[in-house]
One Martini backbone bead per residue (centre of mass of N, CA, C, O) as a GRO file, in nm:
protein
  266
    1UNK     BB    1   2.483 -10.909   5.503
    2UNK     BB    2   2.701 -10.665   5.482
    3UNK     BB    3   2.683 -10.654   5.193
    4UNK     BB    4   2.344 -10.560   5.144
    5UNK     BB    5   2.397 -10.291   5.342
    6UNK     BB    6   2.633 -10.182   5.160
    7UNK     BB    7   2.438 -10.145   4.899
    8UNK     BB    8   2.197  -9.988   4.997
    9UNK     BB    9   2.351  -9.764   5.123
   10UNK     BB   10   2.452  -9.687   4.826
   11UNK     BB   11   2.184  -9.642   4.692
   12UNK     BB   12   2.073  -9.427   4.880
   13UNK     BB   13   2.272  -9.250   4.812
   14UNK     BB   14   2.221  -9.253   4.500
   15UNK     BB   15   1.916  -9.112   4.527
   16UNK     BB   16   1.984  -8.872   4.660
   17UNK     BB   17   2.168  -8.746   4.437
   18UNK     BB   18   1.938  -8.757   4.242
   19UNK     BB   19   1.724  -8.571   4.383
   20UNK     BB   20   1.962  -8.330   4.412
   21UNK     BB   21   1.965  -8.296   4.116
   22UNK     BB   22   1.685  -8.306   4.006
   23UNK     BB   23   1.639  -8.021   4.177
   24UNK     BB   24   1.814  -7.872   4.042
   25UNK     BB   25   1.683  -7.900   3.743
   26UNK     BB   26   1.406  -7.775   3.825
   27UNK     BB   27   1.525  -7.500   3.882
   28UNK     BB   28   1.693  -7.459   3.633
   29UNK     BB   29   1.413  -7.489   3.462
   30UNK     BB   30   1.263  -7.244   3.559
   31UNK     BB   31   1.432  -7.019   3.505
   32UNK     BB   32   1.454  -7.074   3.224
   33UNK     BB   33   1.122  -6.978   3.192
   34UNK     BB   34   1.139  -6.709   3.337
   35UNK     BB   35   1.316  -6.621   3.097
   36UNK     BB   36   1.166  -6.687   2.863
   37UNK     BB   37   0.910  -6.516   2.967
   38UNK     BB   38   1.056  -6.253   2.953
   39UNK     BB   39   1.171  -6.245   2.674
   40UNK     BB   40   0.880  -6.270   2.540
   41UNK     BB   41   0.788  -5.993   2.674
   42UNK     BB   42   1.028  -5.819   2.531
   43UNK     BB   43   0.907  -5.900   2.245
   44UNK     BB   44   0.628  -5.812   2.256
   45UNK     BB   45   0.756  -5.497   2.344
   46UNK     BB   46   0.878  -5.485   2.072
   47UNK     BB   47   0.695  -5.520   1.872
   48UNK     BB   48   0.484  -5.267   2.000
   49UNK     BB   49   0.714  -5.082   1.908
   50UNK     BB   50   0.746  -5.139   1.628
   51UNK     BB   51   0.457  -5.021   1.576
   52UNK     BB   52   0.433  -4.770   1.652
   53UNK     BB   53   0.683  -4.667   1.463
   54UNK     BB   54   0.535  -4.719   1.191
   55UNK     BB   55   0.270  -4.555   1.296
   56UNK     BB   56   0.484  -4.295   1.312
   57UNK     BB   57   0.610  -4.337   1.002
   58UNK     BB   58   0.346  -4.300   0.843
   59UNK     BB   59   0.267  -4.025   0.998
   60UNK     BB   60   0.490  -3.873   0.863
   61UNK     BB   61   0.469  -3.904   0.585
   62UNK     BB   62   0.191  -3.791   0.549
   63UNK     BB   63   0.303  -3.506   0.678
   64UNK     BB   64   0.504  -3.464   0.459
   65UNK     BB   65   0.312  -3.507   0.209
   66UNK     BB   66   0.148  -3.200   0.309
   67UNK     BB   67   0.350  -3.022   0.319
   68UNK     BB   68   0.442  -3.046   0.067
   69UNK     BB   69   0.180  -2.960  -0.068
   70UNK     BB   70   0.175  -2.687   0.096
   71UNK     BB   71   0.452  -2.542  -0.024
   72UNK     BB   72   0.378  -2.566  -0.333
   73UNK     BB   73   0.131  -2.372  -0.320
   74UNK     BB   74   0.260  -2.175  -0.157
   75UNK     BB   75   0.486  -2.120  -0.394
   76UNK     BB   76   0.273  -2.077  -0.617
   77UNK     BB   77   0.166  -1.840  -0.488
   78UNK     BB   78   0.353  -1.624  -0.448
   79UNK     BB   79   0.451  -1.624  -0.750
   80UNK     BB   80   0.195  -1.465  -0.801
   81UNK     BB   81   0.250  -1.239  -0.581
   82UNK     BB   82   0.514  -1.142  -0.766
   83UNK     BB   83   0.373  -1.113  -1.046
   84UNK     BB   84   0.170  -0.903  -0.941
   85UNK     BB   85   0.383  -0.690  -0.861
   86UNK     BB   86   0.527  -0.656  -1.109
   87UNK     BB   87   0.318  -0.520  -1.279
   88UNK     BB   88   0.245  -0.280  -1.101
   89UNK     BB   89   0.500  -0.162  -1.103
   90UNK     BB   90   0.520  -0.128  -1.395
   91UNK     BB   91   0.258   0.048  -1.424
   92UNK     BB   92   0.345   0.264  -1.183
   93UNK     BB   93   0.565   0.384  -1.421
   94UNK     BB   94   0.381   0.376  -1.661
   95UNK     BB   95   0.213   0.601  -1.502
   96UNK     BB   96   0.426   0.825  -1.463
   97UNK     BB   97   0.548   0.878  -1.691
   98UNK     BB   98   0.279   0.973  -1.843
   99UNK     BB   99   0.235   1.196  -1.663
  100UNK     BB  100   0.543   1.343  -1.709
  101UNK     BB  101   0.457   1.402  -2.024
  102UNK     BB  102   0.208   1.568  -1.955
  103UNK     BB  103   0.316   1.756  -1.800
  104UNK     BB  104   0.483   1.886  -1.978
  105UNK     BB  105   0.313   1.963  -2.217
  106UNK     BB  106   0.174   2.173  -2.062
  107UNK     BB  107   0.392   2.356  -1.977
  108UNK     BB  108   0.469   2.420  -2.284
  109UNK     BB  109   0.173   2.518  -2.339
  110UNK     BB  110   0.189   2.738  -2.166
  111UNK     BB  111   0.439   2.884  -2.237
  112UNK     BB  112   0.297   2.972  -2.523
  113UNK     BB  113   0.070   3.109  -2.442
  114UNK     BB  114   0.274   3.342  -2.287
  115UNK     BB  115   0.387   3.432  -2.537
  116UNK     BB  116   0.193   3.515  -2.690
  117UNK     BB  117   0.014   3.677  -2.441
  118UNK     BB  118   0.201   3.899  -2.356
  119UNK     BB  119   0.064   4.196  -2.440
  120UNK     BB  120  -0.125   4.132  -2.220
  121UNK     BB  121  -0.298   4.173  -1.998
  122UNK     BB  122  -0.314   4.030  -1.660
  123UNK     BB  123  -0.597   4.094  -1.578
  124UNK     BB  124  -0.722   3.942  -1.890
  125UNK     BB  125  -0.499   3.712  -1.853
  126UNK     BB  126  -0.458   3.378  -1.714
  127UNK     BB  127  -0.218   3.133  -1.664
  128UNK     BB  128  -0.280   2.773  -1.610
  129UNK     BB  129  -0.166   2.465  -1.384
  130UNK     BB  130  -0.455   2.237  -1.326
  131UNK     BB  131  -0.501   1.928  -1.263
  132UNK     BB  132  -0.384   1.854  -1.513
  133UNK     BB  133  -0.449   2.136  -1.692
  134UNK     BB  134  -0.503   2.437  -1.890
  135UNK     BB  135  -0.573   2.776  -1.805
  136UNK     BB  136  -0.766   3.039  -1.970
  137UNK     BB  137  -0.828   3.341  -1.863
  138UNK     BB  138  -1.058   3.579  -1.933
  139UNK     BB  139  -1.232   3.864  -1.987
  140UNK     BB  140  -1.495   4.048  -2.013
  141UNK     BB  141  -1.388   4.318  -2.114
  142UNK     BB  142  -1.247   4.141  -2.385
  143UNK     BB  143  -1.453   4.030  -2.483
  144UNK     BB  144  -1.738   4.194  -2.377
  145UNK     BB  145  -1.972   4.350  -2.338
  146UNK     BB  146  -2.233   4.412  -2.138
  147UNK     BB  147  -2.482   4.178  -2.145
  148UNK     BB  148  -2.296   4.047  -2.377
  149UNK     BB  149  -2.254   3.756  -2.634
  150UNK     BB  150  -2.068   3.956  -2.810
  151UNK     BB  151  -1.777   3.981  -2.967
  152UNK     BB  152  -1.505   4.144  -2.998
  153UNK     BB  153  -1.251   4.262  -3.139
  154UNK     BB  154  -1.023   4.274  -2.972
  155UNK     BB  155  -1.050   3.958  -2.930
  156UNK     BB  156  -0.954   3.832  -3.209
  157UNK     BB  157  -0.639   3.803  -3.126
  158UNK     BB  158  -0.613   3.632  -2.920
  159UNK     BB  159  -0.770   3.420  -2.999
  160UNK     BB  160  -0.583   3.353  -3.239
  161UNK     BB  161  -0.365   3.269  -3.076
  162UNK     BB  162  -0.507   3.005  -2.944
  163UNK     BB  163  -0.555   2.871  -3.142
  164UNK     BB  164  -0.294   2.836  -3.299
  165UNK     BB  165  -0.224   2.616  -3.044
  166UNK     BB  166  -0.471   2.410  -3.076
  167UNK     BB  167  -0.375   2.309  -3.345
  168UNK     BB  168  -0.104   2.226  -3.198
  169UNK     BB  169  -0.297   2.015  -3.030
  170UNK     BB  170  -0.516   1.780  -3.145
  171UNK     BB  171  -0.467   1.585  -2.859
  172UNK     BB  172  -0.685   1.783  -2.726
  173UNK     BB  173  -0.928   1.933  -2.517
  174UNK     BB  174  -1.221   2.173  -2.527
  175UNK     BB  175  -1.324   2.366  -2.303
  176UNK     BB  176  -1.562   2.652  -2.233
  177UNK     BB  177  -1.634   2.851  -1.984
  178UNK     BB  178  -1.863   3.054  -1.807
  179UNK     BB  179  -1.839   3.356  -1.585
  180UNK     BB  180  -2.035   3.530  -1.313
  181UNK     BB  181  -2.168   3.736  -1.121
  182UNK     BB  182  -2.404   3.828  -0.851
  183UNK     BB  183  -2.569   3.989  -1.075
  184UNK     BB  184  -2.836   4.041  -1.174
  185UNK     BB  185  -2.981   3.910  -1.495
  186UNK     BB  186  -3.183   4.123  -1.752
  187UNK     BB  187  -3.358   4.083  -2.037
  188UNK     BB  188  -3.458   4.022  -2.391
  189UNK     BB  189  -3.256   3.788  -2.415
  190UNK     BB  190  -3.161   3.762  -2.119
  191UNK     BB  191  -3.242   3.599  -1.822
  192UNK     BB  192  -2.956   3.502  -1.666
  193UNK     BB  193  -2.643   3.414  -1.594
  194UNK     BB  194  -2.690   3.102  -1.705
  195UNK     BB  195  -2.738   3.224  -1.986
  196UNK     BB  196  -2.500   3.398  -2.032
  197UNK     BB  197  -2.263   3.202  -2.004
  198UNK     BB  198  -2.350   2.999  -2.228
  199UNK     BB  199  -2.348   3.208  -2.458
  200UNK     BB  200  -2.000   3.310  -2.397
  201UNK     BB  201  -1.917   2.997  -2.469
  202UNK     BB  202  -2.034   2.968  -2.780
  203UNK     BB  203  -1.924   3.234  -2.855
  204UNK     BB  204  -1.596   3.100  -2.837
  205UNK     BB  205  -1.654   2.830  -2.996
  206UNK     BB  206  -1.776   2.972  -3.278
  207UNK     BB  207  -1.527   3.072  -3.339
  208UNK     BB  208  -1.304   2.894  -3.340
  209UNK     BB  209  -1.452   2.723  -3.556
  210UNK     BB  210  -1.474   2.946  -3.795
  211UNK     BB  211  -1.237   3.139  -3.801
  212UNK     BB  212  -0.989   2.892  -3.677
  213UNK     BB  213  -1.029   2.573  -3.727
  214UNK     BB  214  -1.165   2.435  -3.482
  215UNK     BB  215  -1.243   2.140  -3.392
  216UNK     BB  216  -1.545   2.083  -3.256
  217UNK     BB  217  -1.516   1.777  -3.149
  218UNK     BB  218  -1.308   1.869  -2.897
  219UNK     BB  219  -1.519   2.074  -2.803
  220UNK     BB  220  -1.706   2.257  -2.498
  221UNK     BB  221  -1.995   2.448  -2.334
  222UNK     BB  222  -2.018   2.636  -2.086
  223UNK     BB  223  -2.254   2.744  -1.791
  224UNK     BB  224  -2.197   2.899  -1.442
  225UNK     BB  225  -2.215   3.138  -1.358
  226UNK     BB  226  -2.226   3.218  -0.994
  227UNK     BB  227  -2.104   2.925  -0.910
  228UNK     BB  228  -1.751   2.988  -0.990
  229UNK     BB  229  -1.596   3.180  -0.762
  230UNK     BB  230  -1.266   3.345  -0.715
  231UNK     BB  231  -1.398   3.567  -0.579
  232UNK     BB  232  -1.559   3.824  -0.374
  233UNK     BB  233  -1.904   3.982  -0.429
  234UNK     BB  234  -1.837   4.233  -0.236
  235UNK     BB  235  -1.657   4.357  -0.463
  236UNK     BB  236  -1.573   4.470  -0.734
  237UNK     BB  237  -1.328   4.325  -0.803
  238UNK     BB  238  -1.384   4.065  -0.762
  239UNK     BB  239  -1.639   4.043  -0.964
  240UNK     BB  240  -1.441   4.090  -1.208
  241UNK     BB  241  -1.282   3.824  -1.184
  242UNK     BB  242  -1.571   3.642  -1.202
  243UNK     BB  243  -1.565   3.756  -1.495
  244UNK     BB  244  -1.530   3.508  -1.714
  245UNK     BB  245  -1.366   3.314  -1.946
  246UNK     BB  246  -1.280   2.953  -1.993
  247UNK     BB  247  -0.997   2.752  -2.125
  248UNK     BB  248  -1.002   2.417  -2.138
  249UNK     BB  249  -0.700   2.213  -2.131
  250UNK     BB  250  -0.715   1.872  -2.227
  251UNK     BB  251  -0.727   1.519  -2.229
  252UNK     BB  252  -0.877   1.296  -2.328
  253UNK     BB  253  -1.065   1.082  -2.222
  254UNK     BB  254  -0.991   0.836  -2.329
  255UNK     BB  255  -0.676   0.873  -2.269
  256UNK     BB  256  -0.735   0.877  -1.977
  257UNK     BB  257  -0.875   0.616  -1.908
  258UNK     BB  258  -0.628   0.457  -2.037
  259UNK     BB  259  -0.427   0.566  -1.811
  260UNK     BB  260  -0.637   0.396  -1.552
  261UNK     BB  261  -0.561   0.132  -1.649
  262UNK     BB  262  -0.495  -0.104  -1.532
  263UNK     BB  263  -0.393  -0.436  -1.529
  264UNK     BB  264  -0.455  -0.762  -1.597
  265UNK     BB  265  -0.505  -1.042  -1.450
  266UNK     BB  266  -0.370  -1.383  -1.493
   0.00000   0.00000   0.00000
């Protein structure tokens, strides 16, 4: 009997001891369980940043490649607009050269015309270089009659030194304006101002083209009557300052227009 109690007392011992081993193992399995569970949840949100990044990662490659896109069109403009300023600048460098080639012209021009007709009054002549064209201003008391527009013999020695520069500079071409006071004018001939300007406009152009060999293709004649006064026609003095004829050189339309054109873009 006593055998039994204490083989059974053993027994309970050893249930006992298995109870509290096994209850052991079950908190150690929980632990485990949520040691577990908190990795996956670790690992599920290392995954969803890890999708982030990819997806952030996609979406700067996208922006990297259209910026690429962007600074080469960008570098493509510039480069255009680099392209372009270089042209205009080589345009206003040969346009500047070509104005100042034009401008020395007109100078040795002036020049040459006023060594030719250094014996004449002051009064009766005048040269000037103005807006790039070179103005040779007549007196009508040196060209014509009162109210007539047939040309004195003492003009033919003037115009002959005019022409004879006219000829050497071929390359120029020639207005010749007539130009009145305001002093109203009435004849059998001629009828107001602006008929008498342009008739001594003519016959200055019509001098110049038969008797001194002057292109004519050159020459244009107009008559501005009273309506472009150097002086007021308040006073004698003024008045004939006003009466004059101008032999006005300039250069070429065609050749002047071909100076105004910019180049082309390409």
């Amino acid at each position: 009997m006593m055998i039994v109690q204490k083989r059974t007392k053993m027994l309970t011992s050893q249930v006992a001891t298995l109870t509290k081993e096994l209850a052991d193992a079950n908190a150690k399995l929980k632990n485990a369980m949520d040691d577990l569970s908190n990795a996956n949840m670790k690992l599920k949100s290392a995954e969803d940043q890890l999708m982030v990044l990819k997806n952030s990662n996609a979406g700067l490659l996208d922006q990297l490649n259209a910026a690429s896109v962007i600074n080469k069109a960008g570098a493509e403009s510039i480069k255009k607009s680099l392209e372009a300023i270089s042209q205009q600048s080589a345009y206003i460098k040969d346009l500047t050269k070509t104005m100042q080639y034009k401008d020395s012209v007109n100078l040795a021009l002036a020049l040459n015309l006023k060594r030719s007709l250094k014996d004449f009054n002051d009064q009766d002549v005048s040269i000037q270089v103005k807006g790039g064209v070179v103005y040779v201003s007549l007196s009508d008391d040196m060209l014509f009659s009162t109210a007539s527009a047939v040309i004195n013999s003492k003009a033919q020695s003037i115009l002959g030194k005019i022409a004879s520069i006219l000829n050497d500079h071929k390359d120029m071409n020639i207005l010749v304006e007539g130009h009145t006071d305001n002093v109203p004018m009435t004849g059998d001939c001629i009828t107001d101002n602006w008929d008498l300007s342009s008739r001594r406009a003519l016959s200055v152009v019509k001098t110049l083209q038969k008797k001194y060999k002057v292109d004519p293709s050159r020459m244009t004649a107009g008559g501005r009557g009273e309506y472009s006064p150097v002086a007021s026609n308040s006073n004698a003095k003024g008045r004939a300052q006003n009466r004059r004829t101008e032999i006005i050189i300039l250069p070429k339309l065609d050749q002047f227009f071909q100076l105004l054109e910019a180049p082309e873009k390409k």
